[in-house]
N, C-alpha and C positions, 0 to 999 in steps of 0.2 A: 245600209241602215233602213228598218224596215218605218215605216209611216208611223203616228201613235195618234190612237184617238182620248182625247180631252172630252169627257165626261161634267158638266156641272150639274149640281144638285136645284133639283126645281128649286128649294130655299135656301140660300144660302146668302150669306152678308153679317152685319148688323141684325140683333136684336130688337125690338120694337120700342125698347126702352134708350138703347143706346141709340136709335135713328133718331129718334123725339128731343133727347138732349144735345146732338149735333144741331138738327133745326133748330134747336130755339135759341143756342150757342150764335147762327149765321144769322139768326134774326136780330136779335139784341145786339150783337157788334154792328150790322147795319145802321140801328137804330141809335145806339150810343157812342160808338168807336170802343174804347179800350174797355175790356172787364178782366175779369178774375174768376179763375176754377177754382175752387179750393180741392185741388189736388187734380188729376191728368183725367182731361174728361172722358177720356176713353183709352187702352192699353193696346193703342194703334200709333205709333211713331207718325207715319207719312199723315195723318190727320193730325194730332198734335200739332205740328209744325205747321199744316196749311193752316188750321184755326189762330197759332201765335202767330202769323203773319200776316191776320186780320186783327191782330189785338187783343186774342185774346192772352193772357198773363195766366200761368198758371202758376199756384201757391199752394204749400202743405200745410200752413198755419194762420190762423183767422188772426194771429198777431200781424201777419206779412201786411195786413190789409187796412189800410187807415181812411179810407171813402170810396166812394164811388158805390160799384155795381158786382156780385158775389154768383155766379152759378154755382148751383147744385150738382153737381153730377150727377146722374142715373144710380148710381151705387148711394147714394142719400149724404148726409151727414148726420152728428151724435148729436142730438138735443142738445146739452152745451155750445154747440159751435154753432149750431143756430140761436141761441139764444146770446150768447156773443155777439156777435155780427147783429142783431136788433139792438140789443146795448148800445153797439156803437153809431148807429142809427145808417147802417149801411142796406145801400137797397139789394136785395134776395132773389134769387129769379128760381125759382125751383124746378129743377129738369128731372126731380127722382123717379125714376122706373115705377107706375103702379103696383107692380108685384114687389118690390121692394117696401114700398109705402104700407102695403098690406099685412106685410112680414113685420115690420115695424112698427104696427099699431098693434099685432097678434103678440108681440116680445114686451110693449109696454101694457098692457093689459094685464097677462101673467107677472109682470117686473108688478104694478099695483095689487092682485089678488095675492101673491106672494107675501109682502108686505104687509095687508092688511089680516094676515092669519097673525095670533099670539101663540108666542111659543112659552114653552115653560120649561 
């Protein structure tokens, strides 16, 4: 069997958005103990699991959540589920990816200018 050489890409990993939401994921659980993802903070099993073995919970529905402490994922949440979760007077920790954010204020601006044409 002949030798093989293993190649890696000068970048390779996590995203900048997905690395920012794991830190702020291992900060906050330091800080508080238990939280809550509202939904899988990243679509990495072997993380998943080390994060829920520090505590953190993850959950698909802001009804799962009745206090405490809520991360955002990188991939954002819908305005309704944020605004849910302040209803409830749950505290927020927002990990959303800046180019996510971006895209989401560029989608609600068009969703308002849309809206404010009259049709007939």
């Amino acid at each position: 069997m002949k030798n093989m050489e293993v190649i890696v890409a000068k970048k390779c990993g996590f995203c900048h958005g997905v690395e920012n939401a794991i830190k702020m994921a291992e900060k906050k659980l330091t800080e508080k103990g238990n939280i809550y993802s509202l939904g899988a903070i990243i679509h990495n099993k072997d993380v998943v699991e080390q994060l829920a073995a520090k505590g953190l919970k993850t959950v698909e529905s802001v009804d799962e959540v009745k206090s405490g402490t809520v991360l955002i994922r990188s991939h954002g949440a819908a305005p309704e589920q944020i605004e849910k979760l302040k209803a409830k007077g749950i505290n927020i920790v927002d990990a959303t990816c800046v180019l996510v954010k971006r895209v989401q204020r560029i989608a609600s601006e068009l969703k308002a200018r849309l809206h404010s044409r009259s049709y007939r």
